[in-house]
C-alpha positions as CSV (number, residue, x, y, z in Angstrom):
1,X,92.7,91.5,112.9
2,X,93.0,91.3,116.3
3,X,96.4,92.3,116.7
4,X,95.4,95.5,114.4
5,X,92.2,96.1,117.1
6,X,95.1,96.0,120.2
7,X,97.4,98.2,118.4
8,X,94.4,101.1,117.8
9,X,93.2,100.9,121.3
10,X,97.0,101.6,122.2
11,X,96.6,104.9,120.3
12,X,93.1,105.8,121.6
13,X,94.0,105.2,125.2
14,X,96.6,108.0,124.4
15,X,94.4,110.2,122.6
16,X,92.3,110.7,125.8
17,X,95.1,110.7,128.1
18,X,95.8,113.7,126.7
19,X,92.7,115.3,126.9
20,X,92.5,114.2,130.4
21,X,95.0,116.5,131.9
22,X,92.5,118.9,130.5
23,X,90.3,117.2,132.8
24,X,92.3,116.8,136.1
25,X,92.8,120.8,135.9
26,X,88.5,121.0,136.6
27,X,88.9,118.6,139.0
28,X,91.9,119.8,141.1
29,X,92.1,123.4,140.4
30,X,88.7,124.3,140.1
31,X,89.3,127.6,142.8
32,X,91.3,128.9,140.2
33,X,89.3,127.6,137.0
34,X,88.1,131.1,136.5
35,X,91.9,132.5,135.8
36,X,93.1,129.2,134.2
37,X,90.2,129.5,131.5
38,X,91.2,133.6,131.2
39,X,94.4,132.3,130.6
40,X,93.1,130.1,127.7
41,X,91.0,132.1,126.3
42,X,94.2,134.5,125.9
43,X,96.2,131.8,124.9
44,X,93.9,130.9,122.5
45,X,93.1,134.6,120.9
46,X,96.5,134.7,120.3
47,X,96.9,131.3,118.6
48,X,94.0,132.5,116.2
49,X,95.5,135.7,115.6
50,X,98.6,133.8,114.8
51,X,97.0,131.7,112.5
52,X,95.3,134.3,110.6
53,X,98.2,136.4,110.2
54,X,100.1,133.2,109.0
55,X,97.5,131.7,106.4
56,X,98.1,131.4,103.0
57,X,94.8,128.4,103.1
58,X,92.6,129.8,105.0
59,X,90.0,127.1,104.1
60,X,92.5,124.5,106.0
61,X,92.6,127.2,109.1
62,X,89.2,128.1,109.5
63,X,88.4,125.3,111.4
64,X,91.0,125.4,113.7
65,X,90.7,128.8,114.6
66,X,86.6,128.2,115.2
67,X,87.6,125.6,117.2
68,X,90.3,126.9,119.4
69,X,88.0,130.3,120.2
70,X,84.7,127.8,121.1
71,X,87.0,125.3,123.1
72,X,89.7,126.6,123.9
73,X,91.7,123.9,125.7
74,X,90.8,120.8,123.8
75,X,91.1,123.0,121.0
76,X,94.5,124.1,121.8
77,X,95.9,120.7,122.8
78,X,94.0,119.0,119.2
79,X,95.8,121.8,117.1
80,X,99.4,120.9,119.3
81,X,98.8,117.3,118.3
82,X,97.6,117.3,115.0
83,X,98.3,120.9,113.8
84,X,101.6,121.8,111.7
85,X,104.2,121.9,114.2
86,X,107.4,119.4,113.0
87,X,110.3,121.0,114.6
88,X,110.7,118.2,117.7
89,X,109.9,115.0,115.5
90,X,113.0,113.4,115.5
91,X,111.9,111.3,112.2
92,X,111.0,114.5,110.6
93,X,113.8,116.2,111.3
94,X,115.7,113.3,109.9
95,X,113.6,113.4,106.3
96,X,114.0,116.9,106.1
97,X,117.6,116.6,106.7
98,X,118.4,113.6,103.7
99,X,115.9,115.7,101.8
100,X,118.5,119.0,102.2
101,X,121.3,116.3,102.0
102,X,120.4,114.7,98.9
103,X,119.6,117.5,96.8
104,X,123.0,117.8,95.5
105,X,122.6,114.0,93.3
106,X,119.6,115.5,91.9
107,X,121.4,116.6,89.2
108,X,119.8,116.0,85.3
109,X,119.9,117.2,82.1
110,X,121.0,120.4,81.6
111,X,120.1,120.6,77.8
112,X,116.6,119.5,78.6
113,X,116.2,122.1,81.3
114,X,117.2,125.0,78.9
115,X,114.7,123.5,76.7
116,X,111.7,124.3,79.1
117,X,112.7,127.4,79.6
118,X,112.9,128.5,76.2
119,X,109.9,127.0,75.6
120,X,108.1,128.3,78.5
121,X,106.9,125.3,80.1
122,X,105.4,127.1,82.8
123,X,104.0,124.1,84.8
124,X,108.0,122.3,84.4
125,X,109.4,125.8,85.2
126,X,107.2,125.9,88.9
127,X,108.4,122.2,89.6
128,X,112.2,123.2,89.1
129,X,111.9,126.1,91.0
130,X,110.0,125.1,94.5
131,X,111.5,121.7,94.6
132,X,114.7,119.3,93.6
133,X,113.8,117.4,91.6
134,X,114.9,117.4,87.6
135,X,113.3,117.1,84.9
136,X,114.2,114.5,81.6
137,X,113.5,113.6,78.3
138,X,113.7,110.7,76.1
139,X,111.6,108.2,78.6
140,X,109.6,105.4,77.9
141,X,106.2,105.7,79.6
142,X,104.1,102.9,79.8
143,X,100.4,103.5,81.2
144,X,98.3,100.8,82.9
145,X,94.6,101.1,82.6
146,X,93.8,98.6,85.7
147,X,95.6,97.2,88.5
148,X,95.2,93.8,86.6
149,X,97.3,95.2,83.8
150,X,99.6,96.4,86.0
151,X,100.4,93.8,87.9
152,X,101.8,90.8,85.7
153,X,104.2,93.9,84.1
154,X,105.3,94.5,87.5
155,X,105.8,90.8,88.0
156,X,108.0,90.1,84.8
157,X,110.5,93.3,85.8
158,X,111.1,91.8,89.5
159,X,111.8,88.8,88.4
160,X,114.5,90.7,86.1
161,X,116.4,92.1,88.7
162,X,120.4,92.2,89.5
163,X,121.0,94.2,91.8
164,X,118.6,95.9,94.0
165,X,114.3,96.1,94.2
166,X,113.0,99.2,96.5
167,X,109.5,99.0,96.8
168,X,107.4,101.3,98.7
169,X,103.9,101.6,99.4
170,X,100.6,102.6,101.5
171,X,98.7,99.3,101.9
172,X,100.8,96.1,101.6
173,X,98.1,93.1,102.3
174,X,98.9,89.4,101.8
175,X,96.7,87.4,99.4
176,X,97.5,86.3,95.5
177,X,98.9,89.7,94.8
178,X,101.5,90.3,97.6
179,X,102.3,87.0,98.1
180,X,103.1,86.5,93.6
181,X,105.3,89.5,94.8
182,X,106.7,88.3,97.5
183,X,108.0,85.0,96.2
184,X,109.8,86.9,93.9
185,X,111.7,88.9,96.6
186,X,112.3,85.8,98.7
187,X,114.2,84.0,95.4
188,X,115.9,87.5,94.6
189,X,117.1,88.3,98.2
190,X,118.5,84.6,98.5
191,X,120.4,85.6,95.4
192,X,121.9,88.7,97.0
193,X,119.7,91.3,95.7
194,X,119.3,94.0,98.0
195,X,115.7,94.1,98.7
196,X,114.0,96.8,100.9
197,X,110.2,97.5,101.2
198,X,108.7,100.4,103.1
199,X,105.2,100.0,104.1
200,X,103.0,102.9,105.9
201,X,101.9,101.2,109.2
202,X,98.9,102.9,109.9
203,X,98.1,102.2,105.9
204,X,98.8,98.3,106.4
205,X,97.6,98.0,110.4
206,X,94.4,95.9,109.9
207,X,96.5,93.6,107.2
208,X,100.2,92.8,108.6
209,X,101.2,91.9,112.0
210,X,103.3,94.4,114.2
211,X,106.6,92.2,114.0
212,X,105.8,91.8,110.1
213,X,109.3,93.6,109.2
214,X,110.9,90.3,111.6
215,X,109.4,88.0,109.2
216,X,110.5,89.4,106.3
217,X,114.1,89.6,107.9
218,X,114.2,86.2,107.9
219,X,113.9,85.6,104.7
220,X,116.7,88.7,103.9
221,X,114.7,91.0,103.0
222,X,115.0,94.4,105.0
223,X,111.6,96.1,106.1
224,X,110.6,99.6,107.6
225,X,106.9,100.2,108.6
226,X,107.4,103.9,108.2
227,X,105.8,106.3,111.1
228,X,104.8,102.9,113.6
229,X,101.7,103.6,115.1
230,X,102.1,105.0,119.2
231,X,99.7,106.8,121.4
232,X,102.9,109.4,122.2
233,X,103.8,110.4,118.6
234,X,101.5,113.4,118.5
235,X,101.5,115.5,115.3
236,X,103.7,112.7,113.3
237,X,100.1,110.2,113.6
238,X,98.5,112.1,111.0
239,X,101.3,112.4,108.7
240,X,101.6,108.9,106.3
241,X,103.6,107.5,103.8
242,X,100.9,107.3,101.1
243,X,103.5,106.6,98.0
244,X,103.7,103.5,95.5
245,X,106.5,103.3,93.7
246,X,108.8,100.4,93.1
247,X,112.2,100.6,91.6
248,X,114.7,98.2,90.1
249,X,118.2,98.2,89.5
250,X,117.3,102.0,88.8
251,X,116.4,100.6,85.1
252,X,112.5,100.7,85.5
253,X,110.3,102.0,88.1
254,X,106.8,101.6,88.6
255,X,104.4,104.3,90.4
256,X,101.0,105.0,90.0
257,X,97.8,104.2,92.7
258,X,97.8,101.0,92.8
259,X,98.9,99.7,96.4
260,X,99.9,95.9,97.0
261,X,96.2,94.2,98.0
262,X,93.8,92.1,95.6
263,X,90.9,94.0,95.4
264,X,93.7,97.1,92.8
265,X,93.9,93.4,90.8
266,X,90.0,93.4,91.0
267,X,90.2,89.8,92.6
268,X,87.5,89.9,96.0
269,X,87.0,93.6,95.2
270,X,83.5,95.0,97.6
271,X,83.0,97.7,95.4
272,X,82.4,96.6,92.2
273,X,85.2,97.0,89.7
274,X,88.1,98.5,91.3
275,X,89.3,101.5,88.6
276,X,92.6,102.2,89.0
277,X,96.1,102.5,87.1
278,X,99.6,102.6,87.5
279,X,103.1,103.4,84.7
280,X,106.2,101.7,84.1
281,X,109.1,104.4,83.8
282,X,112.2,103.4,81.5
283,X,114.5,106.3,81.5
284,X,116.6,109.2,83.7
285,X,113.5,110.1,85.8
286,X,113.4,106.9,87.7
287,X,116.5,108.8,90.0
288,X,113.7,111.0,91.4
289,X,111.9,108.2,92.2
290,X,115.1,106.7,93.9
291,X,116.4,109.6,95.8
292,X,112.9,109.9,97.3
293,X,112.3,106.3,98.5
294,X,116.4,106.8,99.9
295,X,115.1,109.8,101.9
296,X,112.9,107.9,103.6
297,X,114.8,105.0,104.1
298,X,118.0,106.2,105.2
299,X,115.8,108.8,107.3
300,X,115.0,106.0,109.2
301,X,118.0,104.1,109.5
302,X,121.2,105.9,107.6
303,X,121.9,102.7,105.9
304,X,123.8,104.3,102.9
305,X,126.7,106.8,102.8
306,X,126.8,106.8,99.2
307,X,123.3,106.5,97.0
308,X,124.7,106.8,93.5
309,X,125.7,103.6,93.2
310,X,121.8,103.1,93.0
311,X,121.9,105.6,89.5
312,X,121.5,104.0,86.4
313,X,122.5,106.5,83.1
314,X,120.3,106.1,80.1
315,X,122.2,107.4,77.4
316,X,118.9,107.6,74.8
317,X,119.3,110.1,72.3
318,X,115.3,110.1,71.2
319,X,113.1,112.9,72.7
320,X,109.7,112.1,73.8
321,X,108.4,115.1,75.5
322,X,109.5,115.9,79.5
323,X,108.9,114.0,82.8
324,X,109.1,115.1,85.8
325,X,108.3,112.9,89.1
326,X,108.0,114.9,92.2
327,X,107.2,114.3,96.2
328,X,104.9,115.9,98.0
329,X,105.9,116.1,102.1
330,X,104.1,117.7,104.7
331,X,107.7,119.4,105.7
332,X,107.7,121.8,102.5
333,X,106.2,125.3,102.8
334,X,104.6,124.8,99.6
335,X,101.5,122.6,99.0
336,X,103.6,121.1,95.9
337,X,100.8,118.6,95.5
338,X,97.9,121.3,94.9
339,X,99.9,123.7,93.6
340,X,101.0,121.3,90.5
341,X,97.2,120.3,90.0
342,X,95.9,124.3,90.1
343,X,98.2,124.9,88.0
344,X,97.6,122.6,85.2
345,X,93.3,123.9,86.0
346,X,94.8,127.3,85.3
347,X,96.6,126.4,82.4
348,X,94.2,124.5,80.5
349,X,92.6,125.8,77.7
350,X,90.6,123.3,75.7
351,X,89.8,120.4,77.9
352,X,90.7,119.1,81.2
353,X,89.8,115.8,82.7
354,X,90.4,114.2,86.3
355,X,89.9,111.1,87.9
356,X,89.6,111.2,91.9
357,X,88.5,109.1,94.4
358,X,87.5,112.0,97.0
359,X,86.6,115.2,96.2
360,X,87.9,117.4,99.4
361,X,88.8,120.4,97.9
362,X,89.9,123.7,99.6
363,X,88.3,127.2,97.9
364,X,91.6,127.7,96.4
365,X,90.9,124.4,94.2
366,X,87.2,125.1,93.8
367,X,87.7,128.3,92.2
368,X,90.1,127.3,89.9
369,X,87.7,124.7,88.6
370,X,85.3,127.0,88.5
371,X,86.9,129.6,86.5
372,X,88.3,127.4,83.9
373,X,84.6,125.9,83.0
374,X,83.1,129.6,83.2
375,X,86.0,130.5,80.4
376,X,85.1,127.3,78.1
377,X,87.4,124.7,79.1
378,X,86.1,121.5,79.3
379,X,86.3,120.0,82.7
380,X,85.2,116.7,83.7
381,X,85.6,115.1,87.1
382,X,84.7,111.1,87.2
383,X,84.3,110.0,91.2
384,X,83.3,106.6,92.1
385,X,79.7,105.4,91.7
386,X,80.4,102.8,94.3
387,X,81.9,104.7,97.6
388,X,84.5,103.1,100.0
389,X,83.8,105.4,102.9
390,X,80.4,106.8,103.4
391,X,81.4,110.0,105.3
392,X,84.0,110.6,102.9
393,X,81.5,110.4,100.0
394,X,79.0,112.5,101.1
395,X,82.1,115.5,101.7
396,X,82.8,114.6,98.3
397,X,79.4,115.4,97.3
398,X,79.0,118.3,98.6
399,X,80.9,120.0,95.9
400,X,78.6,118.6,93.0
401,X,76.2,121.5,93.3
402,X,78.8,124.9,93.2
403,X,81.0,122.9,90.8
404,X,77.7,121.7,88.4
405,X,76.3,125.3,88.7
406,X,79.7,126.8,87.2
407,X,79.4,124.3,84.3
408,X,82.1,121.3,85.7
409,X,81.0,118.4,84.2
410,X,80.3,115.6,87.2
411,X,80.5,111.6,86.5
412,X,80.3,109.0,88.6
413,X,81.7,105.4,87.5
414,X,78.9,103.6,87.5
415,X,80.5,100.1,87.7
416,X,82.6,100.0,90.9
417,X,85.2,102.7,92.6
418,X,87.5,104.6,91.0
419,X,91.1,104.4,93.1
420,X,93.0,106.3,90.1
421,X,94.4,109.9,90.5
422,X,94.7,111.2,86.9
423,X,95.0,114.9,85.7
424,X,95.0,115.2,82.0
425,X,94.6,118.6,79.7
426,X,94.9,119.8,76.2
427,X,96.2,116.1,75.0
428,X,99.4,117.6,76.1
429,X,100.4,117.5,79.6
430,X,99.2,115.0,82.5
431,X,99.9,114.0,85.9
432,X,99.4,110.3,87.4
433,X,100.4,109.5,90.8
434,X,99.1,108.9,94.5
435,X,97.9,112.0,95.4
436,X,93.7,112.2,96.0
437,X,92.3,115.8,95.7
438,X,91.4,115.8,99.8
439,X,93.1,117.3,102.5
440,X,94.9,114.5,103.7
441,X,96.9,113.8,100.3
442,X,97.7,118.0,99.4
443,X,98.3,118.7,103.0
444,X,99.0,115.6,105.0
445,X,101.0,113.2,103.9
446,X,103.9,111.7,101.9
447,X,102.8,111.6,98.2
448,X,104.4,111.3,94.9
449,X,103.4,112.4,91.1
450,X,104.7,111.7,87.6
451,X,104.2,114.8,85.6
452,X,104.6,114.4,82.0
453,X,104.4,117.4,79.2
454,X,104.3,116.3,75.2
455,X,104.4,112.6,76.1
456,X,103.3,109.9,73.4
457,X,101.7,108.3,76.3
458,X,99.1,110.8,76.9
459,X,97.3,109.5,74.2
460,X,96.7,106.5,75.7
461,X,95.6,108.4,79.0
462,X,93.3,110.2,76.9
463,X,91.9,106.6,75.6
464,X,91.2,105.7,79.3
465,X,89.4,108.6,79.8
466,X,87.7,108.3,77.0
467,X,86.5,104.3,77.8
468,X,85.8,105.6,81.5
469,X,83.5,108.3,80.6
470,X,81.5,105.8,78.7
471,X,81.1,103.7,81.7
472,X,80.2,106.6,83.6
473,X,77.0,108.9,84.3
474,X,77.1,112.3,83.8
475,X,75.0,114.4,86.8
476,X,72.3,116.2,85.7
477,X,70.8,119.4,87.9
478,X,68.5,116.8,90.1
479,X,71.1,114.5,90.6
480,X,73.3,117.5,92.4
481,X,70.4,118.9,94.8
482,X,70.0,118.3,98.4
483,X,67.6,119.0,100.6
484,X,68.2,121.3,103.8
485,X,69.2,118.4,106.5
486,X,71.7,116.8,103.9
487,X,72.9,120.2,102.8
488,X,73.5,121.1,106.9
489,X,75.3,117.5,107.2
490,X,77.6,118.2,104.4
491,X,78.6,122.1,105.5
492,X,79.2,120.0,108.9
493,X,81.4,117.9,107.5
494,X,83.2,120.7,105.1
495,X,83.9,122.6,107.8
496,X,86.4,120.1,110.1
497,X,87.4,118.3,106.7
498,X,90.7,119.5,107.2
499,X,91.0,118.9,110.9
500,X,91.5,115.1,110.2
């Protein structure tokens, strides 16, 4: 804890030592403060402009642009160090460049792919077209309910494996679930299984020491903490490696939201019963998964000239439906994340149901929701009942009202905090995977999704729902009202939600 206390200091200290050249320019040049702020104030009309006449989410630029014309130098310098602006991140550059590199492997089935488009598989047909990834047929999906179901699986499949284990995740924290994991990897990697973990390091910073990827070393086991936490990164701080995935011998992969600490096991949890779920992939689309945790990886060190020696062909002949998993990356021009999920809103047409811990939704989002209840359609959100962040839950809650009002159907999981990140519609197509309906996950960070079409395992998604709802309360019009000081703190809070 204390190392993790040192290492956010470092990145404060930096924070305002960038702020203070703001700072020294009153104090030194204050003759000439009149032109410098003129200048700004230029400057800073012009950034807006710029802005505006760039924005395809205006509910993400808003508050910049309110911020830049009322401050104009802290606002300026806040938009150059968090705004969008990758082009002299070396590491960026880097996953941007494997990303470009390795879109020639991600080659699949062609058969399948004239399939969807005879068949019109509009959501498939947007995933083909704005990114590289392929899509497959004739996997075997297996869904996990709870972490605690997840988990032994997990367990029996590393202890399975030949050749290599790739597992990469948000939050790695040692207790009884890492460390029944990391046993495993110890015996494999003496074996001469190539084992490599990537672990966010802002994700894991209060959990692992700084030199954590040394002491995995030691036992052979190679370690990145992706994006290292430093008060001289700028924009790259606020871009994370939220993906889970774990892959093995490219036979089965694992994905879902369920990162490497006991309370996803529900073992010590604070918030009651920790909801969340994860699925075991057996089939072609676990090269997705690969060729995305490779990007990363060789982004960061260029271990591997060639990666399809890591490609395992299924040669099933059985259909079951199509599966697609996809990245999300805050390179791409495209919000691919919020994209897929609006598009399955717009899409639906009996029933759609999602499970989210945060509710931080742009207007884009909002109004699809919206418009899908005020056509019929079903929709149910289920937040937690139990909150993990208190800020965070009241932005969350200030969507209840407008959503409620258009007839989306609000529950809250009254036993605990629900971690999953489930969209499911029409018993026919679903998406399970890391990415939260906030700002952070759809704009931010490094996410990944399963999407699945005409699946047999939706109907055991559909179960969970099902089971969920009953341990969940529905919001009645009282429960959704606010008086005037709340309502003012949550249009507060809405309005520099995408900021940080």
């Amino acid at each position: 804890m204390l190392n993790a206390v040192k290492r956010v200091l470092i990145v404060l200290i930096g924070v305002i030592l960038q702020f203070g050249f703001a700072i020294l320019i009153r104090l030194f040049f204050y003759k000439y403060l009149g032109l410098i702020t003129l200048a700004y104030s230029i400057a800073s009309v012009l950034i807006v402009l710029g802005l505006l006449k760039n924005s395809t989410r205006l509910s993400n630029d808003i508050p910049w642009m309110i911020l830049i014309l009322i401050f104009p130098i802290f606002g300026t310098i806040l938009l150059i160090t968090l705004g969008k602006n990758y082009s002299k991140n070396k590491l960026l550059k880097n996953i941007f460049n494997c990303e470009k590199e390795y879109s020639k492997y991600l080659v699949g089935e062609e058969d399948t792919k004239k399939e969807v488009e005879e068949k019109d598989l509009d959501n498939i047909k947007y995933l083909l077209n704005r990114t590289n990834y392929f899509v497959s047929t004739g996997n075997v999906i297996t869904y996990y309910n709870f972490g605690e179901k997840f988990y032994p699986e997990l367990l029996k499949e590393l202890k399975k494996a030949e050749k290599f284990i790739f597992m990469e995740y948000f939050i790695i924290n040692e207790g009884y679930m890492w460390n029944g994991i990391l046993d495993i990897l110890k015996e494999k990697a003496n074996k001469g299984v190539d084992v490599r973990i990537l672990y966010d390091d802002m994700g894991s910073i209060a959990m692992l020491k700084s030199n954590y990827a040394k002491i995995l070393a030691k036992f052979g086991i190679k370690c990145i903490p992706f994006n290292k936490v430093s008060p001289f990164r700028g924009i790259f701080m606020n871009n994370r490696d939220h993906r889970k995935m774990t892959i093995i011998d490219g036979k089965v992969a694992f994905s879902g939201g369920v990162n490497l600490s006991d309370e996803y096991v529900n073992i010590n949890s604070r918030l009651g019963i920790w909801k969340d779920n994860g699925i075991k992939i057996e089939g072609n689309a676990i090269w997705n998964l690969t060729v995305m945790f490779l990007t990363l990886w060789n982004a960061n060190n260029k271990e591997d000239k060639d990666i399809t020696k890591f490609r395992y062909e299924f040669m099933s002949s059985k259909k079951n439906g199509y599966v697609i998993p996809y990245g999300v990356a805050p390179l791409h021009q495209d919000l691919i994340g919020e994209d897929v999920y609006i598009n399955m809103i717009n899409s639906a047409k009996s029933y759609l149901y999602i499970m989210t811990p945060y509710l931080i939704i742009d207007t884009d989002m909002v109004n699809s929701l919206c418009r899908a209840a005020k056509r019929g359609v079903d929709v149910r959100i289920i937040v937690p009942g139990i909150p993990d962040k208190k800020i965070v839950y009241t932005q969350t809650t200030s969507f209840f009202k407008v959503l409620h009002d258009s007839g989306v159907k609000i529950y809250k999981y009254t036993n605990g905090f629900v971690h999953s990140k489930v969209f499911l519609s029409d018993d026919v197509r679903a998406v399970v995977g890391t990415i939260n309906m906030d700002y952070r996950s759809l704009y931010l960070h490094f996410e990944n999704g399963t999407y699945m079409e005409e699946v047999k395992v939706i109907k055991d998604i559909y179960d969970d729902f099902t089971e969920t709802f009953k341990d969940s309360k529905e919001l009645k019009d009282e429960d959704v009202k606010v008086g005037f000081i709340k309502s003012l703190w949550q249009a507060i809070l809405r309005l520099f939600a995408p900021l940080f």
